[in-house]
C-alpha positions as CSV (number, residue, x, y, z in Angstrom):
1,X,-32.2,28.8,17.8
2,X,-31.4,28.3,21.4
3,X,-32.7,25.0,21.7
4,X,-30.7,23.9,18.1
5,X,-27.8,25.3,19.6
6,X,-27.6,23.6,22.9
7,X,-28.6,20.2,20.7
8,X,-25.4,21.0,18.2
9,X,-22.8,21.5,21.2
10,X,-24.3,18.5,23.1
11,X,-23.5,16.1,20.2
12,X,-20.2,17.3,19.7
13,X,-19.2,16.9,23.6
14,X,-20.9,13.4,23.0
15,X,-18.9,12.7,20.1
16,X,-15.5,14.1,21.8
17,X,-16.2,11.5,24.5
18,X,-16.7,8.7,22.2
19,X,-15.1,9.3,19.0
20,X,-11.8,7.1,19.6
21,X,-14.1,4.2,20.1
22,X,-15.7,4.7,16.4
23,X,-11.8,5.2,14.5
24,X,-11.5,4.1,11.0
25,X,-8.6,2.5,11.8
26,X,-7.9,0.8,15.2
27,X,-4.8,2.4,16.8
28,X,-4.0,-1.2,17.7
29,X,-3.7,-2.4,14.7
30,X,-0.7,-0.2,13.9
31,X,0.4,1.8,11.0
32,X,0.7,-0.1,7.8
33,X,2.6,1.8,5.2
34,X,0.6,2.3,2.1
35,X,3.6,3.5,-0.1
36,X,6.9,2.6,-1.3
37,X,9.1,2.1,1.8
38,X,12.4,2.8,0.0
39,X,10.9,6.0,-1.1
40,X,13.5,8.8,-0.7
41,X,12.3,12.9,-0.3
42,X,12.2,15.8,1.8
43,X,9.3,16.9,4.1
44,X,9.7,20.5,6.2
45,X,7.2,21.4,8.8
46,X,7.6,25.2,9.3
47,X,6.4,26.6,12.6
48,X,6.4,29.0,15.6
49,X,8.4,27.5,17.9
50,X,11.9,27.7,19.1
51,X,11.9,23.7,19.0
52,X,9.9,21.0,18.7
53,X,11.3,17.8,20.0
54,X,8.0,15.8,20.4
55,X,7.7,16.0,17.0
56,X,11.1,15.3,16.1
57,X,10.5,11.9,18.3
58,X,7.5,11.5,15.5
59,X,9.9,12.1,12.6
60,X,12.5,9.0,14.4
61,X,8.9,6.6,14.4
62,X,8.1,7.4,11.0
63,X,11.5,6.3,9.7
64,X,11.3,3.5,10.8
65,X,8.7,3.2,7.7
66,X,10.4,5.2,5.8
67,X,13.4,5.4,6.4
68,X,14.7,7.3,3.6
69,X,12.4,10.1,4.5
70,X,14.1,13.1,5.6
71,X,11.9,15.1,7.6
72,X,12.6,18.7,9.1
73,X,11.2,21.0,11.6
74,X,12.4,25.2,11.0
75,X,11.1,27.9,12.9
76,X,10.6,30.9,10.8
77,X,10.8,34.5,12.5
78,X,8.0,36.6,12.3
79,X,6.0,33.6,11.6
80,X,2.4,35.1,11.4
81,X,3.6,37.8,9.2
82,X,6.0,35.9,7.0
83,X,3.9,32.5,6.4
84,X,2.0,33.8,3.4
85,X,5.7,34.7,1.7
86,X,7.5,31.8,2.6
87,X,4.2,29.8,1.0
88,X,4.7,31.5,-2.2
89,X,8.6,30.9,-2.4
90,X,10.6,28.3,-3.7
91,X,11.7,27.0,-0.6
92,X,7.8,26.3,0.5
93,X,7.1,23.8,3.6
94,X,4.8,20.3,3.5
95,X,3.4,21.2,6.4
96,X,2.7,24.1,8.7
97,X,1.6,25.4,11.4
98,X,-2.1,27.5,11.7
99,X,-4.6,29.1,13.9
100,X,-8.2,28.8,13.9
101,X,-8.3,32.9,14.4
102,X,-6.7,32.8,11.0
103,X,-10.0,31.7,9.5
104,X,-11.8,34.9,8.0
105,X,-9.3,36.9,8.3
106,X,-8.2,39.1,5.3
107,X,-4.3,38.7,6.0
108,X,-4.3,35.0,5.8
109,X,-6.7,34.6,2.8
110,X,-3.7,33.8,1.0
111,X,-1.9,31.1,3.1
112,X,-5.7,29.3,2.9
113,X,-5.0,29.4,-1.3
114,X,-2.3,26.9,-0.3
115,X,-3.7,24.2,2.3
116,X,-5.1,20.9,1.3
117,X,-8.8,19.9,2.4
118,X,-7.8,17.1,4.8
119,X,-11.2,15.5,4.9
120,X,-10.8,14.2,1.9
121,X,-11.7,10.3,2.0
122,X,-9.2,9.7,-0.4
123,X,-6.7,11.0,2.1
124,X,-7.4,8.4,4.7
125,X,-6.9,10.5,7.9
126,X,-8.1,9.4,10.9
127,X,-10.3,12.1,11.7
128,X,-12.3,10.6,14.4
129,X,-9.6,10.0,16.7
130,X,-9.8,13.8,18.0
131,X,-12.7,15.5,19.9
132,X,-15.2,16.9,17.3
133,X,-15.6,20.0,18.9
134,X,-11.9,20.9,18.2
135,X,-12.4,19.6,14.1
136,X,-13.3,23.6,12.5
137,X,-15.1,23.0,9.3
138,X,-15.7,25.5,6.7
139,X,-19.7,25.6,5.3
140,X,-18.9,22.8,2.8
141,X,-17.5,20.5,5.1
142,X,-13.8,20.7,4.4
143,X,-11.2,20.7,7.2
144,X,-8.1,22.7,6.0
145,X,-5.9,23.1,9.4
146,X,-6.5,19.6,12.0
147,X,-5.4,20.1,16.6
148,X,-2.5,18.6,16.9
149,X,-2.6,19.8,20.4
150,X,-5.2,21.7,22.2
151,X,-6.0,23.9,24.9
152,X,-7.7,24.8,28.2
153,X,-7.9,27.2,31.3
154,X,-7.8,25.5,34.7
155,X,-4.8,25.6,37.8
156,X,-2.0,24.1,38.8
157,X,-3.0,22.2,41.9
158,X,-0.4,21.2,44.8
159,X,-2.5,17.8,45.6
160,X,0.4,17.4,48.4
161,X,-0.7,20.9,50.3
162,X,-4.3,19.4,50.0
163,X,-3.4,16.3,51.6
164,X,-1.0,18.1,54.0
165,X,-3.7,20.4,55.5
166,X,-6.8,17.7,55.2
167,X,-8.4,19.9,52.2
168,X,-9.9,18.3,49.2
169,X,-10.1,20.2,46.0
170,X,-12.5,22.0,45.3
171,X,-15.7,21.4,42.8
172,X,-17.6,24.0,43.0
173,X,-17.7,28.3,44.1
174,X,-18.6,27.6,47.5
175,X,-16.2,24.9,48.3
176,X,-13.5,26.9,46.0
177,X,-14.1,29.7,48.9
178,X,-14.2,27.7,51.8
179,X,-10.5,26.1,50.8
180,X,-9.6,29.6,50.2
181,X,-10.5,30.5,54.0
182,X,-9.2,27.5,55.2
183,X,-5.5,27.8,53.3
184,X,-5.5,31.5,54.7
185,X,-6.7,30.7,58.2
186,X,-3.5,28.2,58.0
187,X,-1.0,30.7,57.1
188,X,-1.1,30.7,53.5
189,X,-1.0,34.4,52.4
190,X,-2.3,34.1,49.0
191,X,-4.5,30.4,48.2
192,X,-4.7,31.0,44.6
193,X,-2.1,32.9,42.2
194,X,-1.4,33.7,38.8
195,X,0.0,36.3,36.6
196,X,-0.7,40.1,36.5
197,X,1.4,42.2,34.4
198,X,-0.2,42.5,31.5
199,X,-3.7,41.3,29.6
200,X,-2.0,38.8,27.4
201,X,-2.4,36.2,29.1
202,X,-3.6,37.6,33.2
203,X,-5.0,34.9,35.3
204,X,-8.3,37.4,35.1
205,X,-9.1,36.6,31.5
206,X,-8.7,32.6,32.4
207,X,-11.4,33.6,34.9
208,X,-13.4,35.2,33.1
209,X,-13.3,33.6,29.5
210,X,-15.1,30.7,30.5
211,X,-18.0,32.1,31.8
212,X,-18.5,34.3,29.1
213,X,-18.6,32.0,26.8
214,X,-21.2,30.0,28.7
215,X,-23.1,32.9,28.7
216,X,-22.9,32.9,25.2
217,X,-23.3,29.3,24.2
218,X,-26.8,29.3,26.2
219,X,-28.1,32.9,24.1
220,X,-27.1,32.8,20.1
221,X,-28.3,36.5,20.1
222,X,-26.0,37.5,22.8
223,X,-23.0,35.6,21.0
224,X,-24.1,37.8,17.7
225,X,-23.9,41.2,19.5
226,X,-20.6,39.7,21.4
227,X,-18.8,39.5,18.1
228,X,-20.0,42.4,15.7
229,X,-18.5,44.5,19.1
230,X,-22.0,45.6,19.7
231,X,-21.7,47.7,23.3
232,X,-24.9,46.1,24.8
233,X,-23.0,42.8,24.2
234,X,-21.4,44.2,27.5
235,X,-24.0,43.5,30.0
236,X,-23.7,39.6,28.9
237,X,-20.0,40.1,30.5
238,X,-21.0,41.7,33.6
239,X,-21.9,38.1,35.5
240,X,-17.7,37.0,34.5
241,X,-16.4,40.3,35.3
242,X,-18.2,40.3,38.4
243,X,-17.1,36.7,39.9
244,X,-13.6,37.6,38.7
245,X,-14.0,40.6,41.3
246,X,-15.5,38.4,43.8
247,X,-12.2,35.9,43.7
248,X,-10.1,38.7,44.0
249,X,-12.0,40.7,46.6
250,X,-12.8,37.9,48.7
251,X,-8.6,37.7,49.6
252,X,-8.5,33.9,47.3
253,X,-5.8,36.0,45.4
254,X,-3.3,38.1,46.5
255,X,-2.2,41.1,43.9
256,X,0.6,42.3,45.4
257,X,2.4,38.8,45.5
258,X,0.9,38.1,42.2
259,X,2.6,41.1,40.5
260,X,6.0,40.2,41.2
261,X,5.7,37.5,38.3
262,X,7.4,38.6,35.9
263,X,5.9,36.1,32.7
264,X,3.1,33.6,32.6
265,X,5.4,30.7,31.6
266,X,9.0,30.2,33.0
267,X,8.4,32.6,36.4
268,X,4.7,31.6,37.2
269,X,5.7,27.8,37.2
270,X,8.7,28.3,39.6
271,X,6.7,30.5,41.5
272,X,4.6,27.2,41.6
273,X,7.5,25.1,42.5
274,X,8.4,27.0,45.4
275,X,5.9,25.2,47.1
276,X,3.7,27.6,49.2
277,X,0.7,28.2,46.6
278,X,-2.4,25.5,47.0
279,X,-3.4,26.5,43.4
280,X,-2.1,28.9,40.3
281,X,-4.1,29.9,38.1
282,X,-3.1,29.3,34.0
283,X,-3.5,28.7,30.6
284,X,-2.3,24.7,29.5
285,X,0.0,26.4,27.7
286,X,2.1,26.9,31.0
287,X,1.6,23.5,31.6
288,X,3.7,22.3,28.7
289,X,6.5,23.9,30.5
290,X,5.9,22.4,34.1
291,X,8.2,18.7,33.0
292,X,11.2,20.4,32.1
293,X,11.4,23.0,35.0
294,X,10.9,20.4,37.4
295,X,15.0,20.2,37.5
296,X,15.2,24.2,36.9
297,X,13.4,24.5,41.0
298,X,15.8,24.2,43.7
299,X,12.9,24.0,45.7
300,X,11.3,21.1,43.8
301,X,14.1,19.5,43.3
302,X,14.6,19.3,47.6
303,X,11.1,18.9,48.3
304,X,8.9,17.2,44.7
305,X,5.4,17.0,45.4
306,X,2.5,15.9,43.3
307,X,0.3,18.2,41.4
308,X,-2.1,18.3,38.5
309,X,-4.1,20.8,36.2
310,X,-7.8,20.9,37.1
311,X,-10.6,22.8,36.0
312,X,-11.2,26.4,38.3
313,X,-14.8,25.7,39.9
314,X,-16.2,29.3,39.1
315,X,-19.8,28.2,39.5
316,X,-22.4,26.3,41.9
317,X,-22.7,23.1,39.5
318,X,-18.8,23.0,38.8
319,X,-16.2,23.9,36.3
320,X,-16.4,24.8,32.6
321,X,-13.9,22.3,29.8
322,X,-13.3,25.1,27.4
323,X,-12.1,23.0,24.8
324,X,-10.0,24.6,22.2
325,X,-7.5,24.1,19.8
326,X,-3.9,25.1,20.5
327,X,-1.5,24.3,17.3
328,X,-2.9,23.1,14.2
329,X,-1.4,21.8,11.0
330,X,-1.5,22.1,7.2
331,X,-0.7,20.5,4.5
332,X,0.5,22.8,1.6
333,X,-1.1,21.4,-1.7
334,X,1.8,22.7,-3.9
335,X,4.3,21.2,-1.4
336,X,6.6,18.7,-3.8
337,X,6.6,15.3,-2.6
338,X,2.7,15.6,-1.4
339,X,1.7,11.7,-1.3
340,X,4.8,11.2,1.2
341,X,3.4,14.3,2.9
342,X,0.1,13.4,3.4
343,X,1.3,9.8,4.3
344,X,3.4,11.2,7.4
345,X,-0.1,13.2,8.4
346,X,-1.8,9.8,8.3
347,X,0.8,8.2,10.4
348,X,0.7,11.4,12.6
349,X,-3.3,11.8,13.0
350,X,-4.0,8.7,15.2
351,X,-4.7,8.2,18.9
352,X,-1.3,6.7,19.9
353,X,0.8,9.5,17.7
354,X,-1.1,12.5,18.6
355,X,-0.7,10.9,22.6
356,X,2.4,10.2,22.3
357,X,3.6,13.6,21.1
358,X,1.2,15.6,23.4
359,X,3.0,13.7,26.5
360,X,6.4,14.7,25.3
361,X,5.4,18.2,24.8
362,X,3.1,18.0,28.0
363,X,0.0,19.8,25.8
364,X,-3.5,18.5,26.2
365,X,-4.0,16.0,23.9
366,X,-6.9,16.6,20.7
367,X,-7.7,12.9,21.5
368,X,-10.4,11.6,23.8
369,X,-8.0,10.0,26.0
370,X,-7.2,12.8,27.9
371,X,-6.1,10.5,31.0
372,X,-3.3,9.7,28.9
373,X,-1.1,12.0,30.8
374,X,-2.0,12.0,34.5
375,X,-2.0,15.9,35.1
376,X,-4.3,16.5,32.9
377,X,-7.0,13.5,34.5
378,X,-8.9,16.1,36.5
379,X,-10.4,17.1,33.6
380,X,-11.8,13.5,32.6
381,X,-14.7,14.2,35.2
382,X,-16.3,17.5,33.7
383,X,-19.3,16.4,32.3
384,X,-20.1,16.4,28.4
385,X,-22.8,19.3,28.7
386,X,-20.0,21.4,30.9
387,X,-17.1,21.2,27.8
388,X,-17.4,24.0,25.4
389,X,-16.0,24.4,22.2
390,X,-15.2,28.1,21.2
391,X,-14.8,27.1,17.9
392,X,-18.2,25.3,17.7
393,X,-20.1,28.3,18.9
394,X,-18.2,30.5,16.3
395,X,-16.2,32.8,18.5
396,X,-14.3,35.4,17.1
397,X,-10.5,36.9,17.9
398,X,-12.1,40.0,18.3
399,X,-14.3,39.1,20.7
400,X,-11.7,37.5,22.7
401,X,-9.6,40.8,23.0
402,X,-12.4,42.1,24.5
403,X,-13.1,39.7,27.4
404,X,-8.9,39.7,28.0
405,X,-8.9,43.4,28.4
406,X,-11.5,44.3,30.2
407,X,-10.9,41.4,32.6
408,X,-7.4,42.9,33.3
409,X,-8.7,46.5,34.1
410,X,-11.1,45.8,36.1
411,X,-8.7,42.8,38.2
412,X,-5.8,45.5,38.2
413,X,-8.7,48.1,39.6
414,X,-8.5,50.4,36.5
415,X,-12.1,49.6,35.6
416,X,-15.3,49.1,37.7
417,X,-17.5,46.6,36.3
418,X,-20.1,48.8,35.4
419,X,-17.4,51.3,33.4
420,X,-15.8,47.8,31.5
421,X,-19.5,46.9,30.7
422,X,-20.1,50.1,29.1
423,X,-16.7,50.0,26.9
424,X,-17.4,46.4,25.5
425,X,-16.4,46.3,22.1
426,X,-13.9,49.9,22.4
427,X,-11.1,47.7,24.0
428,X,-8.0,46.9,21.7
């Protein structure tokens, strides 16, 4: 099981690396509109956030197809809770927005009534264009939610404070703790930061995740145990817990400084901005923001420097790629208007669309041209057997929760490691 295991996450990494070289449609070619351009309609994507300008921008390309297609983006409150009513309504979306944690679980059983298989050949969607390890498939083959952006853990790296002091970045645990030493030997009080408050979203759970689920991917038993909530699954988190510890211990983070962070969005990149911190620690979610609040800094705005998002070494032979995806989309099979629906996702799901929109938005694109934007380039170099695909392995939500919590308590020193261990699958 071990050995097919390893096999099955190899080829997808392989395949992620190669797919947009084996498209069914080259991106150069350009979109060809396959239905009647004077078609007139409606088409609503419903979703989660506040705004969406990147894919208004798509909405603006796509008219000039179609350009008496009116297209909408709404934001419903409450989304998670509300999608499954607005879905049976009469005002229903074309599109929407989902989650691979939805998948399984009983409370969105109903909103999955309502999507469209999207690997449908008769659909024409470019499918190969994103990294297969991101593509969730259901155990006869159909996709019913595709990445339009994805996700990863890593840091916000000041490449100017590298170049300033004569440090390079670092590539592995030994040289991450050798920069550390050198920033603090220089005056810098706290080398690597991140947010603290609270478990959604701590800098300890982006330290930890990762190497838990390499632990996992290598043992199909442990993964098992790790999801049913099985306490023993705990000793399979000790080795993640335990470097998390390390980082902190070892003075690469500084708590105290950390804790005055008030969110892991707006606050941790300003904090960023200020210009003092070598490397913050964050989800690519925080990412997104970094473009706009370039302006909001009055420090970066006096003194800009250059920095990217690369992968945190946490072991000897280098950094994980956890490669996940963050928003997904939908297509609502009862939707009225459906062929112009499904036309817009086949205009949508290519490598220059999905590109295009993931640089506006500053989200990691689901495409294999992940040097498209430069900040994300770091992670071009993590090799295919290093990029592992949550989804692929068959990782739960539950099992998440677990990893997120008990690397909090036992960062904030409410938990040894050998108490979090022992409370695996208790944490909520």
């Amino acid at each position: 099981m071990k050995k097919l295991l390893c096999i099955t996450l190899a080829i997808c990494c392989i395949l992620s690396l190669t797919a947009c070289g084996q498209t069914q449609e080259d991106s150069t070619a350009g979109f060809k509109p396959a239905l009647d351009t004077g078609t007139s309609c409606k088409i609503t994507v419903a979703g989660s956030y506040d705004n969406f300008e990147a894919l208004e921008a798509e909405f603006d390309r796509f008219n000039a197809f179609y350009p008496n297609v009116e297209l909408n983006y709404v934001k419903l409150d409450d989304y998670n809770n509300m999608l499954g009513t607005v879905l049976e309504s009469n005002d229903k979306p074309n599109i929407f927005f989902t989650y691979t944690w939805m998948i399984g679980n009983e409370q969105y059983d109903p909103v999955f009534t309502h999507t469209e298989d999207l690997s449908d050949p008769s659909l024409k969607l470019n499918l190969d264009c994103i990294r297969q390890g991101l593509i969730n498939r259901d155990a006869d083959g159909h996709v019913m939610l595709i990445p339009v952006f994805s996700r990863t853990y890593g840091m916000l790296v000041n490449n100017d404070l590298f170049e300033k002091e004569g440090l390079s970045v670092p590539g592995t645990w030994t040289e991450l703790m050798d920069v550390c030493e050198a920033f603090q030997s220089k005056g810098y009080q706290s080398p690597m930061m991140g947010y603290s408050r609270d478990s959604s979203s701590s800098f300890m759970n982006t330290i930890a995740y990762p190497l838990f689920t390499e632990t996992l991917a290598e043992n199909p038993d442990a993964l098992q145990a790790a999801n049913e909530l099985d306490p023993s699954a705990g000793e399979y988190l000790r080795p993640a817990l335990e470097t998390m510890e390390k980082l902190i211990q070892n003075g690469c983070v500084d708590m105290e400084e950390c804790n005055k962070i008030e969110d892991n969005y707006t606050e941790v990149i300003l904090r960023f901005f200020e210009g003092d911190v070598p490397m913050m620690i964050c989800a690519g979610d925080t990412v997104s923001g970094t473009k706009k609040r370039e302006s909001q800094s009055e420090a970066f705005t006096k003194s800009p420097f250059k920095y990217t998002c690369a992968p945190i070494p946490m072991t000897e032979d280098g950094a994980y790629f956890i490669d996940s995806p963050s928003v997904e989309f939908s297509v609502n099979k009862d939707c009225e208007d459906l062929d112009m629906t499904n036309e817009f996702m086949r205009f949508l799901i290519s490598k220059d669309e999905l590109n295009e929109m993931a640089s506006k938005k500053r989200l990691l694109t689901p495409t294999a041209d992940m040097s498209f934007d430069p900040v994300y380039e770091p992670f071009c170099a993590i090799p295919a057997d290093r990029t592992i695909s949550p989804e692929v392995l068959g990782i739960t939500d539950p099992l998440t929760v677990q990893v997120r919590v008990a690397a909090f308590k036992v960062g904030t020193g409410e938990l040894t490691v050998d108490e979090a261990v022992k409370m695996y699958g208790s944490f909520e």
